[in-house]
N, C-alpha and C positions, 0 to 999 in steps of 0.2 A: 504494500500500500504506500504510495508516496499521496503529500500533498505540497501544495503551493501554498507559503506564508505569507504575507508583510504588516509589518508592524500588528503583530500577533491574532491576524485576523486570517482563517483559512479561506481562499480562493477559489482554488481547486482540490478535489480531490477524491482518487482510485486509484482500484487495483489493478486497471487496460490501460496504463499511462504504456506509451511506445517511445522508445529509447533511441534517439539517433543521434550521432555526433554529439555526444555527454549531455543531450537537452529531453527530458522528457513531456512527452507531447498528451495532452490529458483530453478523453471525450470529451465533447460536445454539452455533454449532458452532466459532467461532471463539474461544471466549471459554475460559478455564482456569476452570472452574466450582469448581477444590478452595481457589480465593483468594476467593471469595465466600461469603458469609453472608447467607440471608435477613434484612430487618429487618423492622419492624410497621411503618415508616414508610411513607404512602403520601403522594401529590398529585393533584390535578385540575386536567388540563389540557382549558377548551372545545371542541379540535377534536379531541383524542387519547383522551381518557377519562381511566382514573385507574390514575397509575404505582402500581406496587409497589419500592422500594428492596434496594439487597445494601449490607452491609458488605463492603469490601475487605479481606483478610487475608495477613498473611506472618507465621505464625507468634503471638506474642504480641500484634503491630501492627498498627493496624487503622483505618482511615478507615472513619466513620459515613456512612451513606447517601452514597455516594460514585460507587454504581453505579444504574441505573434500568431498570427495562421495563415495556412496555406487554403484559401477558398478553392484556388483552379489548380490545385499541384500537376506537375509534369509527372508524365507516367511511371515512371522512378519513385514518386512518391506519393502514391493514390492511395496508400494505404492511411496518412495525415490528414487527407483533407477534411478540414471544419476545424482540428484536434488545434489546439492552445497550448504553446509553449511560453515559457515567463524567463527572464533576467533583473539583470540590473539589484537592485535592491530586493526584488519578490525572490525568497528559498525556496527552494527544494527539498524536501525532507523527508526522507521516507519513515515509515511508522515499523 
């Protein structure tokens, strides 16, 4: 079971988190969608496509592109698509 912290409020969290390149990427369904905030921020990743970013939120507080997904993943990584992955200041933690 992992889940996703920050400032001691849990985000996400299960036991189908998918593991790539040291990030774990957590259901759709798993995730507290009312701490997230769409951003404009995007990236391109060669075998993934190109992420879409969430701000993290608790209230007035808020970590910038802190969360990620892959909506149209490249066929390399269809197995992600919707799934939410977190940095920056949001842990990781497995239980």
């Amino acid at each position: 079971m992992y889940k996703a912290v920050w400032k001691d409020t849990i985000i996400a969290k299960s036991d189908k988190t998918i593991e790539i390149e040291r990030n774990h990427y957590f259901p759709p369904d798993s995730v507290k969608w009312e701490h997230l905030r769409p951003s404009l921020a995007t990236s391109v990743c060669p075998w993934k496509g190109l992420a879409h970013y969430y701000d993290v939120t608790l209230g007035d507080d808020m970590s910038k592109d802190a969360a990620w997904t892959y909506p149209e993943p490249k066929a390399a990584a269809l197995q992600i698509k919707d799934y939410v992955a977190f940095w920056q200041d949001v842990k990781v933690i497995a239980e």
